[in-house]
Backbone bond lengths (Angstrom), bond angles and torsions (degrees), N, CA, C in turn:
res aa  C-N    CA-C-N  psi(-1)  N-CA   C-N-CA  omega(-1)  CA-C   N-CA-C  phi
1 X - - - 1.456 - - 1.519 110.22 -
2 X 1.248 122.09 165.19 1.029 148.88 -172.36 1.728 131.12 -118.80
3 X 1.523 115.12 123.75 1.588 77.02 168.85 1.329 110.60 -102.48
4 X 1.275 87.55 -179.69 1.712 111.98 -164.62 1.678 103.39 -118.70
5 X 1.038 108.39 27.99 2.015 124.57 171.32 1.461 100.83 -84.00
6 X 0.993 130.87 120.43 2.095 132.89 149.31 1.846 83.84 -48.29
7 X 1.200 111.22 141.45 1.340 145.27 156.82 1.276 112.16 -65.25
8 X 1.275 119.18 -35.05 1.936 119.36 -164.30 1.335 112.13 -96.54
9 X 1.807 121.90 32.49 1.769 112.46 156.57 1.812 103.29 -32.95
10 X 1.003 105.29 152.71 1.650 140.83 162.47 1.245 104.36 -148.68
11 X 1.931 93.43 141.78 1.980 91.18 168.04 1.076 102.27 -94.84
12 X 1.186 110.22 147.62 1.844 107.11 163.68 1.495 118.13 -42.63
13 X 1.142 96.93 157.15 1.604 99.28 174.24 2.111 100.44 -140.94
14 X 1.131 78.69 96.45 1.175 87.58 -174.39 1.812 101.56 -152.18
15 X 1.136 152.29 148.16 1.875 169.77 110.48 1.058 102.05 -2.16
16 X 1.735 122.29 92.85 1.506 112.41 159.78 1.476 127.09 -58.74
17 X 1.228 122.10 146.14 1.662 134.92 -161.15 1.759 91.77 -51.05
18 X 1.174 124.08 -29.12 1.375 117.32 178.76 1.350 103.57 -79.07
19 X 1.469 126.84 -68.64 1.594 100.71 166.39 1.505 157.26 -41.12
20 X 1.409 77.04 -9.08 2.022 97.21 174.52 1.965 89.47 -77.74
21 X 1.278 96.21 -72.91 1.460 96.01 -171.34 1.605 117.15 -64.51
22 X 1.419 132.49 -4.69 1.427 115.32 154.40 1.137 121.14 -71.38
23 X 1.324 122.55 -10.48 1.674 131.29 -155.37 1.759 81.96 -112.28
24 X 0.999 124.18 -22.27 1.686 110.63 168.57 1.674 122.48 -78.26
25 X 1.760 104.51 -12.72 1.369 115.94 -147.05 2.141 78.53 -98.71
26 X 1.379 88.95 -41.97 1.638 88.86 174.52 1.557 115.73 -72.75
27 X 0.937 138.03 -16.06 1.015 144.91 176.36 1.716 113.04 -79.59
28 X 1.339 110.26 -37.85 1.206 107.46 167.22 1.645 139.33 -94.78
29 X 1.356 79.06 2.67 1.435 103.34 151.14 1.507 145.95 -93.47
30 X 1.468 101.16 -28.89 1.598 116.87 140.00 1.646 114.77 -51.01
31 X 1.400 121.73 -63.46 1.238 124.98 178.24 1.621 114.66 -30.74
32 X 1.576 111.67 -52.81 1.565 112.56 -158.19 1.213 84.43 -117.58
33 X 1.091 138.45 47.21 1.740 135.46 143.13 1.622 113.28 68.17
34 X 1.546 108.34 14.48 1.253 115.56 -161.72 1.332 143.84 71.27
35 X 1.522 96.18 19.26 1.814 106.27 168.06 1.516 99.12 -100.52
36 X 1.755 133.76 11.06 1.223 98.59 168.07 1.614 101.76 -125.48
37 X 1.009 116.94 134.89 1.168 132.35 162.86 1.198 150.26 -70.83
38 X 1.672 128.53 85.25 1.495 127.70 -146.65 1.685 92.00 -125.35
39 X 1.375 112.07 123.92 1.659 129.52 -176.59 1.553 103.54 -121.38
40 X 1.133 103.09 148.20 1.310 119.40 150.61 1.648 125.40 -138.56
41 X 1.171 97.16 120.22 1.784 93.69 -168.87 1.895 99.38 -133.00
42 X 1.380 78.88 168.97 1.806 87.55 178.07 1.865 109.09 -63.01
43 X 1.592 107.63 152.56 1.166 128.66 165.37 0.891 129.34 -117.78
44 X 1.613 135.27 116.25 1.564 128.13 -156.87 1.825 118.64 -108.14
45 X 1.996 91.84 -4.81 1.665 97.80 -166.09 1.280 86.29 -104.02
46 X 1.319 100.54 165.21 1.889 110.69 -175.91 1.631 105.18 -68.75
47 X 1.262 116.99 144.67 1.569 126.59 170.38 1.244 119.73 -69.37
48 X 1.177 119.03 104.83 1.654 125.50 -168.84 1.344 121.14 -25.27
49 X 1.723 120.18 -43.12 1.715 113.63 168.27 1.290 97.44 -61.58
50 X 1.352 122.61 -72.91 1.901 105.98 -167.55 1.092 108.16 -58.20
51 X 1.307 169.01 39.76 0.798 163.40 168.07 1.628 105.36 -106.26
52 X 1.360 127.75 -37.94 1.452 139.87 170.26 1.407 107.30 -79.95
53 X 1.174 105.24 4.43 1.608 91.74 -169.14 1.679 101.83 -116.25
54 X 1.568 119.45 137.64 1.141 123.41 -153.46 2.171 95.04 -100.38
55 X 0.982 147.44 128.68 1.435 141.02 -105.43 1.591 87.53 -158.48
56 X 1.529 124.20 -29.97 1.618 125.08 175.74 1.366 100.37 47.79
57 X 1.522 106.21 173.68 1.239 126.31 -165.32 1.740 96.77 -65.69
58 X 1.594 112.25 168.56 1.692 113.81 174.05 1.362 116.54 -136.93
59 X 0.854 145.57 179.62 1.652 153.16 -170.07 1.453 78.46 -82.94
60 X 1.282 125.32 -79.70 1.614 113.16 -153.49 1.295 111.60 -82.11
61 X 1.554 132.27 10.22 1.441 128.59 -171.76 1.382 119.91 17.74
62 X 1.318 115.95 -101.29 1.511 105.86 -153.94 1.777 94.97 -123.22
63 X 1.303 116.74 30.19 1.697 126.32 173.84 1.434 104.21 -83.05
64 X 1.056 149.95 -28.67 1.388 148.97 -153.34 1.595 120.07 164.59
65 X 1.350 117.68 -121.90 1.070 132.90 -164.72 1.834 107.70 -86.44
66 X 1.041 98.23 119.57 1.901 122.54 -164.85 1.370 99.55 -116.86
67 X 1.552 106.32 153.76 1.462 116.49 165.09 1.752 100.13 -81.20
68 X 1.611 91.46 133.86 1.767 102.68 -173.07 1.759 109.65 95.01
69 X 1.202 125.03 -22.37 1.408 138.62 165.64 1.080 137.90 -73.58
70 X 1.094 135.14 152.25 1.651 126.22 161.04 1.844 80.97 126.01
71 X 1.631 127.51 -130.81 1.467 138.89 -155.27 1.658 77.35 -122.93
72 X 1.771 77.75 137.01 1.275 118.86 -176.44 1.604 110.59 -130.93
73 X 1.659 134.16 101.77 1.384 127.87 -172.26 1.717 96.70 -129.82
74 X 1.310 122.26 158.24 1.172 158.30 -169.12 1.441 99.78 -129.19
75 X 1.400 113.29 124.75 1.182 127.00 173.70 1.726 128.36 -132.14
76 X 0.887 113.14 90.18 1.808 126.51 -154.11 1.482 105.26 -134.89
77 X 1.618 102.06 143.65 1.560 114.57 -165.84 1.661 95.13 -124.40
78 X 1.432 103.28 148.81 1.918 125.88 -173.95 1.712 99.32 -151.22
79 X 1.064 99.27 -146.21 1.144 120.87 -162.52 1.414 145.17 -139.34
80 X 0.854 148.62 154.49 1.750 132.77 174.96 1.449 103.43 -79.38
81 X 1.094 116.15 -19.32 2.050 137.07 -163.71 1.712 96.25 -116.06
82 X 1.151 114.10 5.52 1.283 97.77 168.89 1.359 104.48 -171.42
83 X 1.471 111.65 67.71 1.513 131.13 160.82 1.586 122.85 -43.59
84 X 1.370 127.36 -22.50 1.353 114.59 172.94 1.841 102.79 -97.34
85 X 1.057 128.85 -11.89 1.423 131.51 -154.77 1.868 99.26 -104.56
86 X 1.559 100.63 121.29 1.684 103.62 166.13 1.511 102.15 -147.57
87 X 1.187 94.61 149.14 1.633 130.02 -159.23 1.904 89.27 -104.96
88 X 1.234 115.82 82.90 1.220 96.48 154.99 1.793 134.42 -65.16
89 X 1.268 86.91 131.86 1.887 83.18 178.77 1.229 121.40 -98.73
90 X 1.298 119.45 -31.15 1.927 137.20 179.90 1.433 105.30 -163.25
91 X 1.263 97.06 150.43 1.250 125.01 125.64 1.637 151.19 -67.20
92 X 1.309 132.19 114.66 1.324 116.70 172.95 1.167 135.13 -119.53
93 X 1.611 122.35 134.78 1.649 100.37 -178.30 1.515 95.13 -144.25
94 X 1.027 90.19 150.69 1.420 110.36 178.54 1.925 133.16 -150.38
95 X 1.174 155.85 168.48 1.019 118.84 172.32 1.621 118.55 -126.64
96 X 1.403 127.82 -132.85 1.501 99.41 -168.90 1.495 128.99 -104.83
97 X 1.653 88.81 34.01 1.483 107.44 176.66 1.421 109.78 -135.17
98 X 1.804 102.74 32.43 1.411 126.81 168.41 1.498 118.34 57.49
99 X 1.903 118.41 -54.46 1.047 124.84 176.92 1.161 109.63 -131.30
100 X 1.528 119.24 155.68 1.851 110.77 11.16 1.637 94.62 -80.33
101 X 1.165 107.68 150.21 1.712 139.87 140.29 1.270 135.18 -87.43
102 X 1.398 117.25 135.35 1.190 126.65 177.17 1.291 126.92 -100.92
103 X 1.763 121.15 140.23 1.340 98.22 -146.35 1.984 76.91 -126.69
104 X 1.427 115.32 134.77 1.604 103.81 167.86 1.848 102.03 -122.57
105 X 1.378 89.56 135.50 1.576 95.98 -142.36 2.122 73.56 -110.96
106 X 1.126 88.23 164.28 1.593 104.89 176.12 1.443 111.68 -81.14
107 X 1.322 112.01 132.80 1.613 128.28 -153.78 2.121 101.87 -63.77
108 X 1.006 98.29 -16.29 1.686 104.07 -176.63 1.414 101.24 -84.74
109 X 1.337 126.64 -48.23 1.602 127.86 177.60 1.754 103.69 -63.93
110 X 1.539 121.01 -77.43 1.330 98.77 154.30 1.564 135.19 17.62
111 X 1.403 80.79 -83.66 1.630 81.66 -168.62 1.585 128.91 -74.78
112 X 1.932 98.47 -18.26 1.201 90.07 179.58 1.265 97.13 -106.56
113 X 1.167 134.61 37.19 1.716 145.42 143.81 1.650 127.76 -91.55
114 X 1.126 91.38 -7.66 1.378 112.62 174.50 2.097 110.90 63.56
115 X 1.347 89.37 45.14 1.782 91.49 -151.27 2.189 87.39 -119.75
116 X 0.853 86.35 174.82 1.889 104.72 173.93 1.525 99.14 -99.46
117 X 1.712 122.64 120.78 1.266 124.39 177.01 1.543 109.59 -47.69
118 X 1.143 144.97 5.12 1.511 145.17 157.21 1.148 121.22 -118.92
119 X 1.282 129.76 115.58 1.481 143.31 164.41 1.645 116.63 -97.77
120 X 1.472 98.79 146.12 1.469 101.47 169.66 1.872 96.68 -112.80
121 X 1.413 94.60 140.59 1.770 81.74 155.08 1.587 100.40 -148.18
122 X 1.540 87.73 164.84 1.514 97.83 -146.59 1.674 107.17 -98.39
123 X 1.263 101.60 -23.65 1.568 100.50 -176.53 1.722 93.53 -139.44
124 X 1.242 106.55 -172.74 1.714 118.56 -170.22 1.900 106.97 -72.91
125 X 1.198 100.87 -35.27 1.353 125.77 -166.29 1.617 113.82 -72.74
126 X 1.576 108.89 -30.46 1.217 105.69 166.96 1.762 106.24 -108.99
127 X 1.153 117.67 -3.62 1.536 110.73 141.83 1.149 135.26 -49.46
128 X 1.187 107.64 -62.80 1.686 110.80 170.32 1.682 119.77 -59.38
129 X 1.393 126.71 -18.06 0.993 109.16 -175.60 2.014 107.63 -99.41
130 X 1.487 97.16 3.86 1.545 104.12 176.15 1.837 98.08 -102.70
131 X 1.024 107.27 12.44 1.477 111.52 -174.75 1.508 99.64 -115.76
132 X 0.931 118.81 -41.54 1.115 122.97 -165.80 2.432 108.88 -89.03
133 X 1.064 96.82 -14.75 1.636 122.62 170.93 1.849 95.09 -59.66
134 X 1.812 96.72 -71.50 1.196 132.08 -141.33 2.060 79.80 -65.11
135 X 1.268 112.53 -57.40 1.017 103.38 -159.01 1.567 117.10 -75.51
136 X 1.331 134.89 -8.70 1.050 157.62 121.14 1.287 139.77 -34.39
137 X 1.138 115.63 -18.08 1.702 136.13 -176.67 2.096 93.75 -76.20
138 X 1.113 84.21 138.09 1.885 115.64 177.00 1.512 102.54 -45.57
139 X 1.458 124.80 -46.60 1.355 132.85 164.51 1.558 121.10 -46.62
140 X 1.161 102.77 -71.54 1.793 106.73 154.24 1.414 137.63 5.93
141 X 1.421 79.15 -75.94 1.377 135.34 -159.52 1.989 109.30 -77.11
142 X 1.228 84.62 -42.48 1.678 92.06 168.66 1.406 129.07 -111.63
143 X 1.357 106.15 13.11 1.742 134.07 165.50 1.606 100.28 -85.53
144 X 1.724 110.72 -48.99 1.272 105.98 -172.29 1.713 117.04 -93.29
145 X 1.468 111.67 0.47 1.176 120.82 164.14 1.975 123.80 -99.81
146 X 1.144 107.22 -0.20 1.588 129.19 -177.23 1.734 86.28 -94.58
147 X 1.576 129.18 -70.01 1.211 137.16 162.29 1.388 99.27 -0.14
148 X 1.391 98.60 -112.27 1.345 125.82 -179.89 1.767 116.28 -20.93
149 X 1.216 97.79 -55.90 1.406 92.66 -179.31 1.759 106.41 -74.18
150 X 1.352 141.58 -14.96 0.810 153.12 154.02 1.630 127.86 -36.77
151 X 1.706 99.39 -47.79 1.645 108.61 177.33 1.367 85.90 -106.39
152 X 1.322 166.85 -9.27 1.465 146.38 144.44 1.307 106.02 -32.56
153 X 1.235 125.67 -49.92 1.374 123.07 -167.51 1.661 116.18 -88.47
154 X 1.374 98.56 -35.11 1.609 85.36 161.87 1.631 122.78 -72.52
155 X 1.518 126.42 -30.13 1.252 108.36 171.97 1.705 121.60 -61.94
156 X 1.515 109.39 -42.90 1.519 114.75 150.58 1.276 100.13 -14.11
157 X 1.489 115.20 -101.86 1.297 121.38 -147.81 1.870 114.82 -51.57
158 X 1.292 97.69 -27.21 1.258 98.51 -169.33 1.604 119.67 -68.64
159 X 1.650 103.11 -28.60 1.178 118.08 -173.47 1.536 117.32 -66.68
């Protein structure tokens, strides 16, 4: 016998959607000298839009890769000055052919993005530019400036 495999696997070489956004989480931590705190870690409970959404039976059911399946991350910013407090910003999931991904963005950015709290994007390229919106949005922006001014005042006081 024979196999019947092509010989020429390659892995992709391409930045999983989580490495785009850890490299933002470091980045914004360079920015604020390390009093702000931007994570992204795995999520294991269903994401509140899918979660309403009724998903019916699938071609691949319960073999692998499902709609709502595959990597699931949470991505939310706090503080060094405010260790119990996180600002979720999104959700991400995607599965192990990265795209498309779905991005569920917090209903306040949304709205002042003028966007539907769920996005699909289809390649990396229009990821980054819904990443780059999201992280830019006035909401953001005054989560990570409330922060900041937040541990200003506790080192104040502390001093």
């Amino acid at each position: 016998m024979k196999s019947l495999w092509k010989n020429n696997f390659k892995p992709m070489a391409t930045n999983t959607p989580k490495d785009i956004v850890q490299y933002q989480c470091s980045s914004l931590n360079e920015l604020t000298k390390g009093i702000i705190i931007a994570r992204i870690t795995e999520y294991s409970e269903p994401i509140p839009s899918y979660a309403k959404r009724d998903q019916g039976p699938t071609a691949q059911g319960s073999l692998g890769e499902v709609p709502g399946g595959g990597f699931t991350f949470e991505f939310y910013i706090s503080s060094i000055a405010t260790p119990n407090y996180k600002y979720r910003v999104m959700y991400l999931q995607y599965g192990v052919s990265l795209y498309p991904l779905t991005i569920v963005m917090d209903e306040t950015i949304a709205q002042e993005l003028q966007s539907n709290q769920e996005v699909a994007c289809p390649d990396q390229e229009s990821f980054e530019a819904v990443l780059a919106k999201i992280l830019n949005s006035k909401k953001v922006s005054t989560v990570i400036s409330a922060l900041l001014g937040n541990a200003a005042k506790e080192t104040r006081a502390a001093v």
